[in-house]
Structures are given as structure tokens and as C-alpha cells.
C-alpha positions in Angstrom: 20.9 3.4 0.4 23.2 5.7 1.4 23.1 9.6 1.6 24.9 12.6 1.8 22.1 14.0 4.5 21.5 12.6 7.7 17.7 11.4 8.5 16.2 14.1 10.7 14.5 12.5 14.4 10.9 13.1 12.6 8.6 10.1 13.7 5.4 9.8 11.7 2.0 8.7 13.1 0.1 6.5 9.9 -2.2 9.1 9.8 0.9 11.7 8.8 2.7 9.5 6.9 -0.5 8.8 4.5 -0.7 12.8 4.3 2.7 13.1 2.8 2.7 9.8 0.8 1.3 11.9 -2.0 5.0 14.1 -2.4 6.8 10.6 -0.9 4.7 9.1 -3.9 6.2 11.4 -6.5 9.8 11.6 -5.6 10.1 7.9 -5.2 8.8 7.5 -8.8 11.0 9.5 -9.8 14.0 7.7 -7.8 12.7 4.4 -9.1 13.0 5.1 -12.5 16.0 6.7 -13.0 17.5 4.2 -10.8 16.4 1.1 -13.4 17.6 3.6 -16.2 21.1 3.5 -15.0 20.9 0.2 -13.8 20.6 -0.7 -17.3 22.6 1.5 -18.7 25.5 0.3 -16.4 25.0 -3.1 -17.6 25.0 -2.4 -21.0 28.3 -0.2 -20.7 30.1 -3.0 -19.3 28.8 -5.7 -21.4 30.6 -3.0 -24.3 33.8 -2.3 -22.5 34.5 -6.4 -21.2 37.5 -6.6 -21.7 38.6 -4.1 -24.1 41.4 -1.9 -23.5 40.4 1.6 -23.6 42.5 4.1 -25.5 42.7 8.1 -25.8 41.6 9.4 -29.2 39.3 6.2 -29.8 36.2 7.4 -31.2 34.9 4.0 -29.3 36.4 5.1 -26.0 35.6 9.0 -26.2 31.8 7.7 -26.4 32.5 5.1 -23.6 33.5 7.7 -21.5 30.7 10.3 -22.4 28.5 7.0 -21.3 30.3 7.1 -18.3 29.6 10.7 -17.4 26.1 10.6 -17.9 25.7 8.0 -15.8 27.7 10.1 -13.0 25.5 12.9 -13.7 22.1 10.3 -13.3 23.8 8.6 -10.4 24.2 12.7 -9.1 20.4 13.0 -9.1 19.5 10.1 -7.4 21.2 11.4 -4.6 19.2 14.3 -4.9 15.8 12.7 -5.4 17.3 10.3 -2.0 18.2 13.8 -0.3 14.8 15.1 -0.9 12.8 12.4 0.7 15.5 12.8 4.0 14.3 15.7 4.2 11.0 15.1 4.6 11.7 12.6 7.3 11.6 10.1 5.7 14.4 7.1 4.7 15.0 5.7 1.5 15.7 1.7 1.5 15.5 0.5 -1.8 15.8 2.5 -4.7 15.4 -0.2 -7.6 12.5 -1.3 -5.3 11.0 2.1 -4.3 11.1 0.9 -0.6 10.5 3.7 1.6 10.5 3.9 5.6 8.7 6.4 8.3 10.4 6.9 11.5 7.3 5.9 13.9 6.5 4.7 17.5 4.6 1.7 17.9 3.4 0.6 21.7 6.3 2.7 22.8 9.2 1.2 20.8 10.8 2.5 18.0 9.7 0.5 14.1 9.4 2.2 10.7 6.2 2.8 9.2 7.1 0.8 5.8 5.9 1.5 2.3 6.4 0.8 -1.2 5.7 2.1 -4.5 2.5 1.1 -6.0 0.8 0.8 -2.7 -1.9 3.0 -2.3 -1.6 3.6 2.1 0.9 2.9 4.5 -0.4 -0.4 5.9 2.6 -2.3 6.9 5.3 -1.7 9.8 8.6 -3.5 11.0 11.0 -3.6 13.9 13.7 -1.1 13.4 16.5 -4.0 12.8 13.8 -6.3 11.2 14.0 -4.3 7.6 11.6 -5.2 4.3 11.5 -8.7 5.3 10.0 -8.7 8.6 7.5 -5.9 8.0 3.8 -6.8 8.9 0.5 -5.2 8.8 -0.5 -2.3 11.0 -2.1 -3.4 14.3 -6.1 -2.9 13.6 -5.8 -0.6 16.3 -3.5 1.7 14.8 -4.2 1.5 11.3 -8.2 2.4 12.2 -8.2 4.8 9.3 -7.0 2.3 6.1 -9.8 0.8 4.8 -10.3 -3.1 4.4 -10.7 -3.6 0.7 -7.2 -1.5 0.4 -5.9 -4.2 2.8 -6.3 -7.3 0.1 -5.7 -4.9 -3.1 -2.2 -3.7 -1.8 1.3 -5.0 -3.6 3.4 -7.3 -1.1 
């Protein structure tokens, strides 16, 4: 995803990252569905316009274009809901997805702490370059305060 706002050089230890997940939880919602909104909505506009030519003074194209601008305006507050969650530190992957990543440390090299909506704690981590795909489950070690039965409940 991109941004408008550069991620700040915040790392997060689990233990941090659970404490904000509550506002992370929120916003993210909030991202997520307004992004499948105008996902839909985008569809749908160009299924209507195919290949039709669009015209000034059409009654059809003045409410295309209305379309259009209100889903400029939504696209507007993604950003914002994406800008937001920067500035708590933390980075916005996925927003259809709600994919969310900590900046973290993990035996001295940089990975991101990675969570997704619907999970209940930040139990999983991957390599910096290794993204959604290669992320794995928190070292025993380091993820001391997640509880087991949250372990086999949580959404891969």
C-alpha cells in the first residue's frame, strides 16, 4: 500500500504491539471495509460504463461521474485511515486483506511483527523481504506472553 507519510523508525516489542492492537484493531476495520466498499463499487462502475461513450448533459453520465467522485472522496479516506496507522508506527500491507506490520527486532535483525484482522494477538513474524507469505510463528521464547489456546484459534 502506498502512502503519503513515511513509516516512522518505531520498532515494536510483541508485548507493545499487542498494547496498541486495540486502536491498530479499529482503524484497520475501518480501512478494510471501506476498501471492499469501493472495491465493489469500482467494479460495478465499470461493468456500467464498458464501453459506452460518455457525453456532457447525459443524465447517465452526470451520475457516472458523481459515482466517480465518491469514490475519489472514499479512496481520499483510505489514505487517511492508511496515514493514521503510519503514524502509530505501524505499516499497512494489505488493505482488502487488513494485513498489518510492526517494525521489530528479532535476535538482532530486522523482521516485522505481522498481524491480521480477525486475530486476536500478534503471534506471527517474517523476514523483512519475506512479506505475508513467509511469516511464521513467534519464537516460544519471544512470544512467552500469548497464550497456547490463542495459538490454534488464530485465522492464518
Amino acid at each position: 500500500m502506498s502512502s503519503r507519510l513515511e513509516s516512522t523508525s518505531r520498532t515494536f516489542t510483541v508485548e507493545e504491539a499487542n498494547a496498541t492492537l486495540p486502536l491498530v484493531r479499529a482503524i484497520t476495520k475501518d480501512l478494510v471495509e471501506l476498501s471492499r466498499q469501493l472495491a465493489e463499487r469500482r467494479l460495478q462502475l465499470a461493468e456500467l460504463v464498458g464501453d459506452r461513450s460518455l457525453r456532457p448533459g447525459d443524465p447517465y453520465t452526470d451520475e457516472l461521474l458523481q459515482s466517480k467522485k465518491e469514490i475519489e472522496k472514499g479512496l481520499a479516506r483510505v489514505q487517511e485511515f492508511a496515514d493514521e496507522l503510519l503514524e502509530l508506527g505501524v505499516e499497512p500491507k494489505n488493505a482488502l486483506e487488513g494485513l498489518i506490520d510492526f517494525p521489530s527486532s528479532l535476535d538482532g535483525r530486522p523482521v516485522y511483527l505481522c498481524w491480521k484482522l480477525g486475530e486476536p494477538r500478534v503471534m506471527y513474524y517474517h523476514e523483512r523481504g519475506a512479506g505475508y507469505a513467509g511469516r511464521k510463528p513467534l519464537p516460544a521464547t519471544v512470544a512467552s506472553s500469548v497464550r497456547e489456546d490463542e495459538l490454534e484459534h488464530s485465522c492464518l
